[in-house]
C-alpha positions in Angstrom: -15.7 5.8 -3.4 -14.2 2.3 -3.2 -14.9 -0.1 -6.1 -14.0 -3.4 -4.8 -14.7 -5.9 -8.0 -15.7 -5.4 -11.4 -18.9 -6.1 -12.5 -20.7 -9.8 -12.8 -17.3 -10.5 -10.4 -15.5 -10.6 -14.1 -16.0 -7.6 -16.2 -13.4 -4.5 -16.3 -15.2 -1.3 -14.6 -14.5 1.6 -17.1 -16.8 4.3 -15.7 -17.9 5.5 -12.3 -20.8 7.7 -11.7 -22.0 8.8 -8.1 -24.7 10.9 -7.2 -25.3 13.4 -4.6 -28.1 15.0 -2.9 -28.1 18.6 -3.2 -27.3 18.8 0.8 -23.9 18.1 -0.6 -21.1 19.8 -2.4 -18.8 17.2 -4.1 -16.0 17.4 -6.8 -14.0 14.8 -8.5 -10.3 14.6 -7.7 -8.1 13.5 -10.3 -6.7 9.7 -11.0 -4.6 9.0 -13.4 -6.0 7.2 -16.4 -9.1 8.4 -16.2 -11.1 11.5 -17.3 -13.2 13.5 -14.4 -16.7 15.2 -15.0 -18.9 17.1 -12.7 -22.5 18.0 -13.6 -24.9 19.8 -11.8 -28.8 17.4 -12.3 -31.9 18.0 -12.1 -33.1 19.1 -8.6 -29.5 20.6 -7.5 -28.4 17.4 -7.5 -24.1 16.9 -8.1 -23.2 13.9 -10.9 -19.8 12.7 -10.7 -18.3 10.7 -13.0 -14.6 8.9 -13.7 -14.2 7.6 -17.3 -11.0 5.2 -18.2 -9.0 7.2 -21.1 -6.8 3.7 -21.2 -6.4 0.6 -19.3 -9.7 0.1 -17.3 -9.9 -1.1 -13.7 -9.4 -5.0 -13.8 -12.6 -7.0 -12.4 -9.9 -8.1 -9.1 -8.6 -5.0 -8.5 -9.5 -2.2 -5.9 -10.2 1.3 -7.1 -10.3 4.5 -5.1 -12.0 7.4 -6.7 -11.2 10.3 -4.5 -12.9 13.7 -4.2 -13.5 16.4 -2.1 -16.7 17.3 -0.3 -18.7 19.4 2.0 -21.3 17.5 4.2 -24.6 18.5 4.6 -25.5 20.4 7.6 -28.0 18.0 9.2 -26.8 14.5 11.1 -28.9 11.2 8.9 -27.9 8.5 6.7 -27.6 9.4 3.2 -27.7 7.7 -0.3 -25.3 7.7 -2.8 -26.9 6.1 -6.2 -23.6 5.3 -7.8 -23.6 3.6 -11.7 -20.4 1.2 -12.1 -20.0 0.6 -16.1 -18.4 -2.3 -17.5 -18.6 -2.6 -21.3 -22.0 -3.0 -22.3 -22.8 -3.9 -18.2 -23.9 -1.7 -16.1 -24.4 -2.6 -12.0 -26.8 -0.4 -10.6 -25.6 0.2 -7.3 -29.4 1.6 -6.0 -31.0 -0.5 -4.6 -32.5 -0.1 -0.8 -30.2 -1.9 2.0 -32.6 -4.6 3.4 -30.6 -6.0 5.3 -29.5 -9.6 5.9 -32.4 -12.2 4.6 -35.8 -12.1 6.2 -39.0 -14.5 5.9 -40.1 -11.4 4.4 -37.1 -11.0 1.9 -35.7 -14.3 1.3 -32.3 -12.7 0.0 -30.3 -9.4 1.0 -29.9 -6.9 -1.9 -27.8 -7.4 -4.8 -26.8 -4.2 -5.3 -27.4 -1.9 -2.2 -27.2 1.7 -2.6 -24.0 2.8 -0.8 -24.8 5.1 2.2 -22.5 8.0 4.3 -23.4 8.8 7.8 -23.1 12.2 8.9 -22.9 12.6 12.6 -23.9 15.8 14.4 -21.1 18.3 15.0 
């Protein structure tokens, strides 16, 4: 999971949480400076989460968070809900991807869910 800005475009991201569907099996790898958690959610559903223990991601840098996973069987598009914390901020990262603006949606999304296509094998 890339994190390419803090949030507001100013604010220090100190926690990451992503969330999978329970067609996936995901675990956090580690990164220094910041604590790992998996939980297991409601409906099967994996919650990962990165947590600064120091210095948190600056609102210009890039951060990778790394882990490992196991696809789901089946080809399709799939969601990613991911929660990037910045102090008392929190960007939502959920929102559905509608595209580029529309008469019928004057502006694109603000925070589109981030998506990973599976392709058939």
């Amino acid at each position: 999971m890339r994190i390419p800005h803090g949030c507001n475009g100013n604010l220090a991201t100190d926690q990451v949480r992503v969330r999978f569907s329970k067609q996936w099996k995901a675990a956090p790898k580690s990164l220094q400076g910041w604590k790992k958690q998996k939980l297991r959610g409601r409906n099967g559903r994996t919650i990962i989460t990165w947590s600064a223990t120091g210095t948190p991601l600056a609102a210009d840098a890039v951060g990778d968070f790394r882990m490992r996973v196991r696809y789901p069987g089946e080809p399709g598009l799939y969601a990613t809900p991911t929660i990037q914390v910045c102090g008392d901020v929190k960007s939502r990262w959920t929102e559905p991807d509608r595209g580029g603006a529309t008469a019928d949606h004057p502006y694109p999304s603000d925070y589109p869910v981030p998506k990973i296509k599976v392709l058939s094998r």
